[in-house]
Structures are given as C-alpha cells and as structure tokens.
N, C-alpha and C positions, 0 to 999 in steps of 0.2 A: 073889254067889249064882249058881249055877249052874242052868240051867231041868231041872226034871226029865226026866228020857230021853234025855239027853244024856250026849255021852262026855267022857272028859277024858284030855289026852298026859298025858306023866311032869311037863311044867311047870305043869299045870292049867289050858290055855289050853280052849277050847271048840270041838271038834273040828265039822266040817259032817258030818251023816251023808247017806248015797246018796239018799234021798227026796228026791222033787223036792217044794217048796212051790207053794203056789198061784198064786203072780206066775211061776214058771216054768214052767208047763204050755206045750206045743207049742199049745193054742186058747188061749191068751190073747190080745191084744190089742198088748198090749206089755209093756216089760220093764225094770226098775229097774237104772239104772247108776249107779256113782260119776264123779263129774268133778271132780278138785279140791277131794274131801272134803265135794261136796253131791250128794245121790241125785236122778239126771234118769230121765226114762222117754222110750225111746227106742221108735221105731215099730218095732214087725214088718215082717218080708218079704209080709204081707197087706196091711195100713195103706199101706205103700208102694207097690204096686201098684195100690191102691185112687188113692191118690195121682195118680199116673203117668196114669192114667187119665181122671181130673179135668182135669188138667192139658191132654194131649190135644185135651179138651173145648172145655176154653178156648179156643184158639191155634187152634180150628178156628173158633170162633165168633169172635173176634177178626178173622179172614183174611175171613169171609165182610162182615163190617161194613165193614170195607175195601173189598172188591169192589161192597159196594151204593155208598158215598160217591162210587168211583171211576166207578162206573154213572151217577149222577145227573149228577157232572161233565162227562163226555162228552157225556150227551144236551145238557146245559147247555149246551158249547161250540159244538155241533156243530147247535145250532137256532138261525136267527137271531133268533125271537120272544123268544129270552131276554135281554134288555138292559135293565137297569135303571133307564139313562137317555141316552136320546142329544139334541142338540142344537148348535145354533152358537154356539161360542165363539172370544173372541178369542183369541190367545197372542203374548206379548210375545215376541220373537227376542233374536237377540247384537246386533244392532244398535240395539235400542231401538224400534224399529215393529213396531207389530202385523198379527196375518194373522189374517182371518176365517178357522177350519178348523173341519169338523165331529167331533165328541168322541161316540162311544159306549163307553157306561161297562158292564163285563160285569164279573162279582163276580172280583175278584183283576186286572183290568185295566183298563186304558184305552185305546182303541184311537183313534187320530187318522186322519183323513182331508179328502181337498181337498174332495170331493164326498158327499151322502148314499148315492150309491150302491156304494162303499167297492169301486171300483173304486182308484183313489188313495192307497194307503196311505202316509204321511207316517210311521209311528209308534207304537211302544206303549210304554206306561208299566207297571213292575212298583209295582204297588201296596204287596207286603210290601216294598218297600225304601222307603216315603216316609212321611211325616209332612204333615199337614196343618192349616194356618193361615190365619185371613183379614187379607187385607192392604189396608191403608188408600190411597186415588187421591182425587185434586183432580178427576176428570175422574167424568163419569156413568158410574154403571153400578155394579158389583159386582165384588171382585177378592179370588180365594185365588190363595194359591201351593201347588203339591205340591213338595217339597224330601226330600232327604238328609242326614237330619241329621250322619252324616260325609263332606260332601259327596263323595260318590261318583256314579259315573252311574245314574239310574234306568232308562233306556230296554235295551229284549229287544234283541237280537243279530239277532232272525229276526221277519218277519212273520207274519200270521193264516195266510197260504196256502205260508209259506214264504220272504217274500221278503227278497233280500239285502240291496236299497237299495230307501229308500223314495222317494214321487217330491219333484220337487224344491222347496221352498220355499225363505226366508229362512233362515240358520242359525240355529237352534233349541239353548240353554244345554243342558249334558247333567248336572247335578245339580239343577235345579232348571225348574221351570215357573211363569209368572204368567198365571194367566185371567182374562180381564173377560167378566163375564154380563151382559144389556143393561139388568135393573131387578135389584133391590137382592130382590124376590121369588123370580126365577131362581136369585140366586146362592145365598140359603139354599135353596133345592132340591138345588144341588148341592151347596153342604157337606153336607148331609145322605147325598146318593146316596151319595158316597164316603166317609164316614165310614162306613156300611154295606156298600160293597168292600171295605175296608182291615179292614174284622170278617174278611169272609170272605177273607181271603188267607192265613191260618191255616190253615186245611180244607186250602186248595191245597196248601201247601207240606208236609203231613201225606201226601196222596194224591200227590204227586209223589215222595217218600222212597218208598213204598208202591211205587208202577210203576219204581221205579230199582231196589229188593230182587226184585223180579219175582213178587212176590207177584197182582198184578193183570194181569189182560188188558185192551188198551186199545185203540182203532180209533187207525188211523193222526192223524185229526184232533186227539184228545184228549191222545195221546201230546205230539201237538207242541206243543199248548199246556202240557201240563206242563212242555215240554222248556222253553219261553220262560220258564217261572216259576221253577222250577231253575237257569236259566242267572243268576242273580241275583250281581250281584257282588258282597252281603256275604258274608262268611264265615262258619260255623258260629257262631263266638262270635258275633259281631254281631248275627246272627239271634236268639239266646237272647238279647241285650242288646234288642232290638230290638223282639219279640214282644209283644203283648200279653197273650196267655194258649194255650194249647193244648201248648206245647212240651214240657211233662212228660211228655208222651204216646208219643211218639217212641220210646221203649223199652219201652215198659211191659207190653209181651209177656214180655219176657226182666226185669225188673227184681228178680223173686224170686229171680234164679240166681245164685250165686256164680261168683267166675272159674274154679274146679274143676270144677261142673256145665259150664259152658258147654264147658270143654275138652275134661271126659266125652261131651258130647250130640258134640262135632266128631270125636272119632275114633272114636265110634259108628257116626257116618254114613258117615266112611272107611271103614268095615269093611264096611257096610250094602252100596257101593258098590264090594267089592272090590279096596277099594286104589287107584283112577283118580282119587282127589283133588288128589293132588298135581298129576297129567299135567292136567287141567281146569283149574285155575288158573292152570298154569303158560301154559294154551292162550287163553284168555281174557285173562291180561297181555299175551300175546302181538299179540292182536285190539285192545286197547285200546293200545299202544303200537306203531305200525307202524314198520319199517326206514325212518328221514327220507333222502331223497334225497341224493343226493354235492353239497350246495350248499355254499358259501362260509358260513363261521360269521360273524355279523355282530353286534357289541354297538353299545350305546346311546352316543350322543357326551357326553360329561362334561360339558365348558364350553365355551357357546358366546356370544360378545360380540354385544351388540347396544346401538349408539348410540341417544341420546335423539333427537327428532326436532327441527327447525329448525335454525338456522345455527349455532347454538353445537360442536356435535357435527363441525361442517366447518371449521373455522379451523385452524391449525396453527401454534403459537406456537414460532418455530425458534430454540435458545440461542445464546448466543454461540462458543461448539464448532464447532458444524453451519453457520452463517455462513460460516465460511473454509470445507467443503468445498463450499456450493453455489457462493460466488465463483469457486474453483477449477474447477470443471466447467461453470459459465455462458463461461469464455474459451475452454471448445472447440466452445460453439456458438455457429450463424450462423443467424438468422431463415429460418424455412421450415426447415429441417432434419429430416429424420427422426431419431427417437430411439431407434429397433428396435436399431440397434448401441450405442447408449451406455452403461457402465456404471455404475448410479446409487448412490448411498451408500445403505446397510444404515439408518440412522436413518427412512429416510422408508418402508420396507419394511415390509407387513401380512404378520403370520408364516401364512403359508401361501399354495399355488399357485392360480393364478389357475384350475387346471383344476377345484381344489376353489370357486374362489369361484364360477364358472358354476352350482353345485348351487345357489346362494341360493332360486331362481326355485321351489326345486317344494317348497319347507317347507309351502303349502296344494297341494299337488296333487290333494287332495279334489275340490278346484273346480273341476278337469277331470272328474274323476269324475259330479260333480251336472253340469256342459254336456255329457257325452256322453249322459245323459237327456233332457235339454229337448227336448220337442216341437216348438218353432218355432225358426226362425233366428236372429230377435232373440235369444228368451232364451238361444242357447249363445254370439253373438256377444258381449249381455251378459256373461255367464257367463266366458268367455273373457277378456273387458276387466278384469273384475274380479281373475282369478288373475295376470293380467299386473302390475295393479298390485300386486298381494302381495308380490311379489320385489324393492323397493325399500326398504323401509324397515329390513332387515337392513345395515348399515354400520358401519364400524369410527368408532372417535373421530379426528379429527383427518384431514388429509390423508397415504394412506396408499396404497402399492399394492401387490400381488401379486405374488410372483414371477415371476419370466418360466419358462415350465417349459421343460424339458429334455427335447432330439427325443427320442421314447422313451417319455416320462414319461405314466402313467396315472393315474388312480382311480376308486375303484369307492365308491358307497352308494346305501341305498335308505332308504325312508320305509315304515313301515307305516298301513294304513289300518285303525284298528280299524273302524269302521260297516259296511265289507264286507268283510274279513277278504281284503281284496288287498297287494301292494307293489307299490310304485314301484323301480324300480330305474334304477339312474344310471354311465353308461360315458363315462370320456374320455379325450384321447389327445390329446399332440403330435404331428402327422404330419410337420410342417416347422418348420423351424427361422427360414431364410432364402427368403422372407418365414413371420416366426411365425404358422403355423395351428395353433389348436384346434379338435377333433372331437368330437362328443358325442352320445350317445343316449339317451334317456328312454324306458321303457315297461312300459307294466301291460295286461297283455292282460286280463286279471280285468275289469277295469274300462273298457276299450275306447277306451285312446289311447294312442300312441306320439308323442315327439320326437325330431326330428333336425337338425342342422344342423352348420355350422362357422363360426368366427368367428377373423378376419384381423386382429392387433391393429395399427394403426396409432397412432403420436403426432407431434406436429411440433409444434416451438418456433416463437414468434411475439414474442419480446423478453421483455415482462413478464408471458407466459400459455405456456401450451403446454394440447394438446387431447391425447384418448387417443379414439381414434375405434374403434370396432369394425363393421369391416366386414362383413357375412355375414347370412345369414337364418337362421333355425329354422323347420321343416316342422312343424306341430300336427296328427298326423292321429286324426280319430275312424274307430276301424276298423267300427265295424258298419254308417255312414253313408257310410263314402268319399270325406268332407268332410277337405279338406287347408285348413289354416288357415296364410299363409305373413305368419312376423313378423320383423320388423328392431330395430335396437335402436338408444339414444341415445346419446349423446358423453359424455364426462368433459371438463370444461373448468376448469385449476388457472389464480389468474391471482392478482397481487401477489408475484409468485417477483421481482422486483427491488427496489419500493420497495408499500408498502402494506403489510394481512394476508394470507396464504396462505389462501385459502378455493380449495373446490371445489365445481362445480357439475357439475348435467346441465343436456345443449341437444340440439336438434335434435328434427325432427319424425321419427316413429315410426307406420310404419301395423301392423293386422293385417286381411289379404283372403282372401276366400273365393270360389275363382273358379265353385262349384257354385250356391253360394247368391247370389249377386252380392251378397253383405253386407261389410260392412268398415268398421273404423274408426281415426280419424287422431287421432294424440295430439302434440301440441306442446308439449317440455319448455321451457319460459323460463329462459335466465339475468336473475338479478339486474339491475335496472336502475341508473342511475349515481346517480340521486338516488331510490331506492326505499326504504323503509322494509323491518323484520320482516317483516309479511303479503306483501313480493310476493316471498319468497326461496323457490324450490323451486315455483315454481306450475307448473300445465299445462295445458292447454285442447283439446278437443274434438270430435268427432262421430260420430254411428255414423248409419252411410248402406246402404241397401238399392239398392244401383244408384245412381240417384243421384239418391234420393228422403233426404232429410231425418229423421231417425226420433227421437235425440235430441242433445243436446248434454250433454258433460264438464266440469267445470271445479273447481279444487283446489289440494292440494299433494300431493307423492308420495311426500312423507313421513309424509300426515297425511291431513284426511277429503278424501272423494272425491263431487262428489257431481254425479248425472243427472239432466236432465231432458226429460221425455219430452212429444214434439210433440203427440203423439193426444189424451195427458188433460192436460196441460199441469201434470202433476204433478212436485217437485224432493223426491228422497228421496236416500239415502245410499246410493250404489255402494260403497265401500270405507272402510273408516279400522281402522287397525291400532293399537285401542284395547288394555288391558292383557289383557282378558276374551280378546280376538282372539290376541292372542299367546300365551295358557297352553293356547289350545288347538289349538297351529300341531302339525304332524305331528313326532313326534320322530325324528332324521336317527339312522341305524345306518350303522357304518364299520369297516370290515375290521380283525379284532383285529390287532395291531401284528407278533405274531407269525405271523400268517399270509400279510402282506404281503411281495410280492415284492420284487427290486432296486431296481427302476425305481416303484414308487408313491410317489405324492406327498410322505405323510406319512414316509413312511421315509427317502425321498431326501433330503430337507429337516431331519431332525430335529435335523440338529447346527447348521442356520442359525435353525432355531427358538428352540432352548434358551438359543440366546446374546444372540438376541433377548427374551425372555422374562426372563433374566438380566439384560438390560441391559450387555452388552458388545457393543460394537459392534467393537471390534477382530477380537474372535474370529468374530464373525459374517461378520466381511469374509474374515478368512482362509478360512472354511471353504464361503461361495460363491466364494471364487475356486478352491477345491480344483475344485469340480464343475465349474464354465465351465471350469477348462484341462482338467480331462477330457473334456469335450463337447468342444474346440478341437482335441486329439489323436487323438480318434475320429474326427471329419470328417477330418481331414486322412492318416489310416491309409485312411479308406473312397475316400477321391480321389473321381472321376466315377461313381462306383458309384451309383445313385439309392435312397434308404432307402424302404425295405420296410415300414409301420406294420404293428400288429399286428391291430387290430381292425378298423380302416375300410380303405376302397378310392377311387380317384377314379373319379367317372364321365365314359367320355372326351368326351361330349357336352356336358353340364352342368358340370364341374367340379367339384362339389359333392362332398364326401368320407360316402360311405355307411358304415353298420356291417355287418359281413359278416354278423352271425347276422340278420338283421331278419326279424320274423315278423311279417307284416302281417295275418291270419287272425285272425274275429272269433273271441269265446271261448263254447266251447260247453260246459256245463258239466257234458254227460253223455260228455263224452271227453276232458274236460281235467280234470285234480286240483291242482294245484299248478304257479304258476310260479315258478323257482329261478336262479342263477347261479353261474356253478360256472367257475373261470378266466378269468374275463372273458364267458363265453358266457351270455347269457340264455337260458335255455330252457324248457318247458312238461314237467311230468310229466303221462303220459297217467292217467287213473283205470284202477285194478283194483280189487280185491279190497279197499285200506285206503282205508276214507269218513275224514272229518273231518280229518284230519291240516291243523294251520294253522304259521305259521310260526314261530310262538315253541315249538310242540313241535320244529320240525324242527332250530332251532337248539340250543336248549338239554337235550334228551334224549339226543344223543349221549353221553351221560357216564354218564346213570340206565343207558343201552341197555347200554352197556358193564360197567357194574356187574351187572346184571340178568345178564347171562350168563356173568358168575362166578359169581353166585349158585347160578342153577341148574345152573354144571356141578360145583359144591362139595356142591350138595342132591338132585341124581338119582341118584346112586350108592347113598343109604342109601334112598331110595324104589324104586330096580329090584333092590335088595336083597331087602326086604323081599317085593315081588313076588314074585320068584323063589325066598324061604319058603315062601312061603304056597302057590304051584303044585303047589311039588316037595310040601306034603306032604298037601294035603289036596283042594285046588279044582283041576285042572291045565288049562288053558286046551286049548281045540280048536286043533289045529296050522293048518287050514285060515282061523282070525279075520284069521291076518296077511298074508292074502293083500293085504286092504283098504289096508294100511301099504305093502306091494309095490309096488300100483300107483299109490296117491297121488304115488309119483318123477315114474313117468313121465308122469301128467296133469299135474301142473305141467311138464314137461318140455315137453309139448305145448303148452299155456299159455303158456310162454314163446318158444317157438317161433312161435306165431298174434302174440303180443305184438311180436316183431321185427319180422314181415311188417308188420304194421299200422304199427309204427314208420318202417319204409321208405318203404312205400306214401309216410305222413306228408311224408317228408322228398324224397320226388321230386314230392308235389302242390307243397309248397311252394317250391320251385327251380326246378318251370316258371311256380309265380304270380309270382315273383320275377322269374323272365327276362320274361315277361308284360309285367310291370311297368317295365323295362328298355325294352324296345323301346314301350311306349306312349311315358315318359318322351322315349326318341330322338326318337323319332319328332313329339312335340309340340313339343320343341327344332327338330328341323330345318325342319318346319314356319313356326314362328317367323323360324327366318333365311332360309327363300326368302319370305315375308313382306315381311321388312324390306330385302332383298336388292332385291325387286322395287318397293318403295317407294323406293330410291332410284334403280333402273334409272331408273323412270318423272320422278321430279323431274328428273335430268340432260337425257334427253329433251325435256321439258318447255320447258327454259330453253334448249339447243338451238336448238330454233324458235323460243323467242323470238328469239334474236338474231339468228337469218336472217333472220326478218321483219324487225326492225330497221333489219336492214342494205339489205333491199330496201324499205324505205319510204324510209331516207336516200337512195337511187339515184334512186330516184323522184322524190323534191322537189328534189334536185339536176340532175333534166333537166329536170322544170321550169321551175327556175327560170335554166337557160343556153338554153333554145329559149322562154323567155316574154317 
C-alpha cells in the first residue's frame, strides 16, 4: 500500500517529495539517522554548542577544586603547627643498633631528625611508597616496621628546606624502617597517625600530577614538597598497583573524550595559538634535556668476585703441574732478594692490574662523604677508621696477585653516590717502572674530599715466605675543613711456598694522622700465630688517640666484625662488619666502555692475558704477557736515558711525592658549580648556567635520545615552517619587525658565552696561583722539617764532641794526679 499523496516512479517505488517533515525542521532539536540499519538521533549544531559549553563549565570547576586542594596543601606544609604527630623514636640501623631520632609525622610524610628542633635533618620517608605492619620484639616497648613491599627505597632525594645530605647518623636500611615506641600505648598511637598519612598520600600524589600539568600555582615551599613526593621511585604502574583508592581520578577531566576528540581539541589549540606548537615543545624538550657535558661515557661493572671471609678464602691448593714451575723459579732465588725483576707463572696471577685493584678501598666512599659532615674530630676520625676498613674484605679466592702494570698503563672509574647525587672518580698511572711506582687520585668535589697518594711496591723472599710490602702514603683531604688525613698501608705476607699450605696474610702496623686536629689512629694487622686456632687468623688491634690522650680502643678481624670501644662511656658497639645487608648496598663501580678505552688502559692492555686466564690456559696466558713485557723491554731500551714523561701526575721536587696535574682543591659551591665530569683523564667541574638539574646518569646515557631528538626535529621542522609560512603568505602575515627578538638572541648568547669564558679563566688562574700557593707552603714545610732535623743532628754531634774533650781532660787530670801524688 501506498500512503495517500504520494508519488510513485515507473517501478512503483515511493518517491520523497520536497516538503520537509517534522523531525527535519531547521528548530528541531535533533534529527533521525540510520546506522547499520537502526534509526539513532543525532544532536544538532545547537545541542552541541549547548554541549561544549557545559563541558567548559566543568574543567573550569574541576581546575578550580584543584587549586583549592593545592591551596590547603601549601598552607599545610608551609605551617609548622600542622603535624600530626611528632615524638621520640628508636630506629633500628644496618648494623642492628638503635638510635634514638626524633620522627614528625606530616600527612604524605615522615620527617626524621636528631633534634626537635629540626635543625638536623637525618631523613624523610615517602609515605605513598610503604606499607605498614606491626612487628613482634623480645625487648620492651612497641615496634612497626614501614616497608616496600617491592623492596625499593622509600626515602625523598631532597630535604624539607632542600637539603642534599642529611646529617650524620648510623646507616640507616633504604627499603625498609623498624621503630620501637617506649610503651605498647605510644605505639598504637602511631600505627594509627600513619595509617591516617598513608590515607592522605593519595590527595598528594593527585595535587602533585596537578602542579607538574601546570594547572596550579604553588609557593616555592609547597612546590618542593610536591617535588619530594613525585620523586617517588615507584612507577606509574606500581603506583596504580599500589594505591589504595583515588587513582581513577587522574584523568577524569578528559575521560569522556575519545582519541579523535582529544586530537581535535590539540590542533584546535595549534591553530588558536598560530602555529607555535610545535616551536614550544620542541623548546621545552629542549629545557628538559640540556646539551650533557664532553665527559667520558661510563657503564656499570658486570661481574665482580668477592671471597668469603676467614682463612679458607686464603690457602692456595697448588697441583701437581704448577709444583715444577714454582721448584723451577725457587732455584733462582736467594733469601732477602727482591722480587720487582722476577718473572712470576701466570697460574698464581688475579686477572686484572693492580692499578685496578688500588680502586678496592672507595666501593663505600659514601663514608667519606658522612666524615666530611661530622662536626667533631672524633666522629670524622671514626668515620675515617671505619671506611678504611671497608677496603679489605673485597679479595679474590686463593693466593693470587695482580699484575705488575705497564710504565704507561692507566685507569679511570668512578662510583656514583645516589643520597647526593655526586661521583667519585678514580685516576691511576704507572709513572715508573724501575723501582715500580703507582699514582693515583680520588675526588668528588660534590661532596668535599679528595685522595692522593702513590705507592712503591716492594717483595722479598725469606726462604719459605716472601712479603709484598707497599711502600707510600695516601693524602685524605676534607676540602672545606683543610683537614689532610695522612694514611699508610699494610704488608701481604705468603708463607708455606716450600713445605706446608700456601696461605696469605696481612701484617704490620698502619696509622691514620691528622696533623690539624692532633687525632690519629693506629691499627695493627696480626699474622697468624704458630699454634693459633680459626678465631686468631686475620685479627687487628687498636686506638684512636687525640694527641695522646686515649679516646678508644679497636679490636677484630678485617675480614669481619669490627668493633670500638670507647673510654668516655665505657661503651663496645660495632664500628664495622661487612655483613650481606652491607654489601648489597656498597656503591656500584662504573668503567670506561671497552670501546672508548685507549691503548695504554688496564683493561684493554690485559685483555688477551685475561681471557686466557679466564679460559684456563695458562700457556697462552704466558705467551701473551710475555708479548707486552718484551714490548715494555724494547721501548726502554729505544728511549735509552731519556727520563719518562707520565701523563697525568708530576713529582714534587721537594717531597717526592707524585701529584695529579688537574687537582682542584676548592670547596664546592653549589651556586657556581653544576656538575663534576672527566673527560680524558682530566677531572673537571662544569660551571652552572642556564641547565639546573642535569645529574649523571642523564649525562651519560642521553647522548643517544639527544642525537636522535635532533633527527627528529630536523625530519619534523620542515612540514611545521611549511605550514607557517601557509598560513602567513595567505591570510595572518607576521610583522617583519617580531624577528628582530630572534636577531638578537645570537648575539646575547654570544655575549653570555663570552662573560662564560672570562669567568672560566678568571676560574682557572685563581686556581693555579691556589695551587702554587699550595706548592710553596708544602716546600716550605718540607724544608722546614730538614733544617729541623738537620740541626738536631748539628746539635747531637756537638754534644758528644764535648763529651769527649771532657773525657779526655778528666783522664789527664787523674793521670797527674796520680804521677805527682
């Protein structure tokens, strides 16, 4: 049936005539479509306006709720009345003793302190990364732990006012805390407090995304404390695993939009904006990734051996093979002999240079970092004692030793310090060959100490022992105090090389002195005694003296615990013990990638004596350090009486002593230092400009993103100044006079870098005459010294002189009278 008034074609279909029906009027509302054979009604050009509007609405009132949460936060952080709960609490350390610290608890954090008056800062804990439990003690009191449940570290990067390092206590665990409260009432106090932070650490991390979109204005203070709660080391995902509730939220501005909208609303705003979207973010990646300094690329060390402690780790079980060569090489020596010329079989050789095994000592070099803090002498001489013994208990298995390096022979690494965001860096150098000297330099200005020293290796056979004696000092200087700490080191002593087991030991007494503070203290390694058991192998004994006033006494193993105790409070706690806990958090060593290594380094020079080593051929091994010694033997003997030229160090003619030529002995100022880097062997300081933040895992590992990033945008500027220069030519045409702005920006950086020079100059003549300064104090306290002792012996000669004239005239004397009596 056909509806009356209607037409019909020649097939009798139902023709639409011109009339508009009802749902299609221009004021309707909206309007019936098909989709896939079902009638949808679709909004009008008014609806959607209507819409848009709405919408608007929203995301203005959404911005504002934000800005009040953000508001409250700020005044929250930035009153001190607002603290939830503060009090004294214990906290367990890496060592297993506790340290009374005081704990203010402020919603999303934990803030630790020595003192209430939070002068002190020791510490803060992010709240949204922990979990909390109460933990069960045999001892009084009250005890939770706050923890990581993917053990990660909880503690902020930065303190309440900014600071880099807090002060110094006991090492403190970095995924996990244990409290003890003093009654069982206290402690469910604070489970409670913190269970009501760990609520509010949600809001935080909501109004920190908030001030990162830049959605919010914040006061420097408020900022910063977002900035600590953001710096959180879980990840996006973890965070959403992690969360208790709020996180759905995070988007929920934008969660109605499709990815069409959103891409619509983005080149709306390009348009909105003229086009300068592109040039903005390419200028802001720019700001967030700054040009990383010309420094040496440095990756993380793969495998690194470390022996179990006690004597089993030192014996040396030689086969029947290796027999005949040590018989063979025992009939070319003769008791008392020096061993510096002999050349020793590849089997008893540790695959790497002994210029690499000097780095052992700074895998905690943290521990200089907390003693250039300590306020009093004791604690940095402590402090000092204790990083000293850190560097013993890295040792290979078995009786084993190091190469002999190669006149020439370098290496370069360094240690990063995540808690201060400094390095360590690490320079050495064969300077001589005949007698073998090593040279070596340690320093982190960041952190306010430098090493130096050099060390003379001696050995000498004794029949059924031989010793490896290292001659030389190491300079320990704290640069902001001026405190030079001057240390020595102990003996190697191998003994059962003819009948018995091959064991090795340390001996000899070891000071460290400090000639500012009159502190110092004397350590005495023990060998083995003849009828001694287990417990007395590896012991060492004792004292740290103030002048020579008594302060405490040492006593241990140096492979194991260490422990003090001190004359004042007549207390014996734990100086050192290089427990498992101790070790997983030692510093991890970075070393020159393999391909960026020059001739002459360690690891490269060595790598074919290594591999064969490693392989287990010893044949090949011998071939291919004999390759290098008769190239060292040809080279001496082409250079004749020429005197070799090191590269990095210098002697000094007064002292002796072999200096590093870049040394910068200048405390660190951290409004005109940015960055310290090395770069060819040269340690050096980037001055701050223009790029804040820049740390060293950007600097090493962004050359690659930087490089790519600038393909990028020279493959993506083209269809952006394209576009531009559309849009000008045909409708917006810029004022010729905008680009003057662009003009002159050349030449103030021009200028900029011209002021940048002077000041760099300036830099480097203050420090050359601090440097000569330092030269002639040094002489000058040397010469000093030898008219000194010069005239201490004048006087003794003198002395004994008249003795014997009178002598001689008392015998004359009793000889007349006794011929005229």
């Amino acid at each position: 049936m056909v509806p009356p008034g209607s037409e019909t074609d020649t097939n009798g279909l139902p023709m639409l005539t011109n009339e508009l029906s009802p749902a299609q009027s221009p004021g309707s509302k909206s309007e019936s479509r098909m989709f896939n054979g079902v009638e949808k009604e679709c909004p009008s050009p008014t609806e959607k306006l209507a819409r848009k509007e709405s919408l608007k609405v929203q995301k203005q009132n959404y911005r504002q709720e934000k800005k009040r949460a953000a508001k409250e936060l700020s005044i929250a952080l930035k009153d001190p009345s607002v603290v939830i709960m503060s009090n004294w609490l214990k906290i367990r350390g890496s060592l297993k003793s506790w340290t009374r610290l005081w704990c203010a608890l402020k919603p999303g954090v934990l803030l630790i302190y020595k003192t209430p008056k939070a002068d002190h800062w020791v510490g803060t804990i992010l709240l949204s990364a922990c979990k909390l439990i109460e933990r069960p003690s045999k001892k009084d009191g009250f005890c939770f732990k706050l923890y990581h449940p993917l053990e990660k570290s909880i503690w902020a990067v930065k303190g309440p006012k900014g600071e880099n390092v807090g002060s110094i206590t006991q090492p403190l665990p970095s995924n996990y805390l244990i409290f003890r409260a003093a009654s069982e009432s206290d402690g469910r106090c604070w489970m409670d407090a913190l269970e009501l932070a760990l609520n509010c650490s949600s809001l935080y991390k909501l109004t920190a995304k908030a001030a990162r979109e830049g959605d919010v204005s914040l006061t420097p203070e408020s900022s910063h404390f977002l900035h600590l709660l953001q710096a959180s080391p879980l990840s996006e995902t973890e965070l959403l695993q992690l969360s208790d509730g709020g996180h759905h939220m995070e988007n929920d501005g934008f969660s109605d939009k499709s990815e069409r909208e959103l891409h619509d609303d983005w080149d709306a705003t390009a348009e909105e904006n003229g086009g300068r979207l592109t040039e903005e973010s390419d200028m802001e990646q720019s700001e967030e990734t700054p040009p990383p300094p010309p420094s040496t690329a440095y990756e993380e060390q793969s495998t690194e051996d470390i022996a179990e402690a006690g004597e089993g780790s030192q014996v040396e079980t030689v086969s029947e093979e290796n027999k005949g060569l040590i018989w063979g090489l025992l009939k070319q020596l003769r008791p008392g002999m020096d061993l510096s010329k002999v050349v020793l079989p590849t089997f008893i050789l540790e695959p790497r240079s002994f210029l690499d095994k000097l780095s052992d000592y700074y895998y905690h070099a943290d521990l200089l970092s907390q003693a250039a803090l300590e306020e009093s002498a004791y604690g940095r001489i402590k402090t000092v004692l204790r990083w000293y013994l850190s560097g013993f208990y890295k040792k290979p298995k078995g009786l084993k030793k190091p190469y002999n390096p190669i006149l020439g022979e370098t290496f370069r690494c360094c240690w990063l310090h995540p808690h201060t965001d400094s390095c360590t860096f690490y320079i050495a150098e064969q300077v001589s060959h005949h007698p073998p000297i090593s040279a070596f330099y340690v320093c982190n200005r960041k952190d306010g100490f430098s090493i130096s020293g050099s060390i003379l290796a001696k050995s000498k056979f004794y029949g059924n022992s031989l010793s490896a004696v290292l001659d030389g000092r190491a300079r320990l200087l704290f640069l902001s105090r001026e405190e030079e700490y001057i240390i020595t080191m102990p003996y190697a002593h191998c003994k059962g090389i003819l009948y018995g087991t091959m064991t090795l030991e340390l001996g000899g007494k070891v000071t460290i002195e400090c000639e500012k503070t009159r502190c110092s203290s004397e350590l005495e390694f023990k060998l083995k005694p003849f009828l001694g058991g287990s417990s007395s192998v590896n012991q060492i004994s004792g004292k740290i003296l103030a002048g020579d006033e008594l302060l405490a006494t040492v006593d241990g193993h140096w492979d194991g615990d260490v422990f003090i105790s001190e004359k004042c409070s007549g207390q014996r706690e734990l100086l050192w013990s290089p427990s498992p806990e101790i070790r997983s958090r030692r510093l991890k060593r970075r070393v020159v990638q393999m391909g960026e290594q020059e001739e002459f380094e360690s690891e490269r020079l060595w790598q074919h004596v290594t591999q064969a080593i490693l392989d287990r051929d010893q044949v090949q091994a011998t071939q291919e350090k004999f390759v290098l010694e008769d190239a060292q033997r040809k080279e001496a003997k082409e250079r004749g009486d020429v005197p070799w030229t090191p590269r990095f160090f210098q002697q000094d003619p007064v002292t002796s002593e072999w200096i590093y030529k870049h040394t910068d002995t200048r405390p660190w100022d951290p409004e005109l230092c940015l960055l310290q880097f090395e770069k060819d062997g040269v340690i050096q300081t980037q001055p701050r400009s223009q790029h804040v933040g820049l740390t060293y895992g950007h600097s090493w590992t962004s050359r690659h993103k930087v490089a790519l990033n600038r393909k990028h945008r020279k493959s993506s500027s083209q269809p952006s100044s394209c576009s531009q220069n559309t849009e000008s030519s045909s409708s917006t045409s810029e004022p010729p006079h905008e680009s003057s702005d662009n003009e002159d920006f050349p030449q103030q950086c021009m200028g900029c870098s011209s002021q940048l020079k002077d000041l760099a100059q300036i830099e480097a003549s203050i420090s050359s005459i601090h440097r000569t300064q330092q030269d002639i104090q040094r002489n000058l306290v040397a010469l000093s010294q030898q008219l000194s002792h010069q005239r201490a012996s004048d006087h003794g000669a003198l002395t004994g002189r008249h003795c014997l004239v009178l002598c001689l005239l008392l015998l004359s004397q009793l000889l007349l009278n006794y011929v005229f009596t």
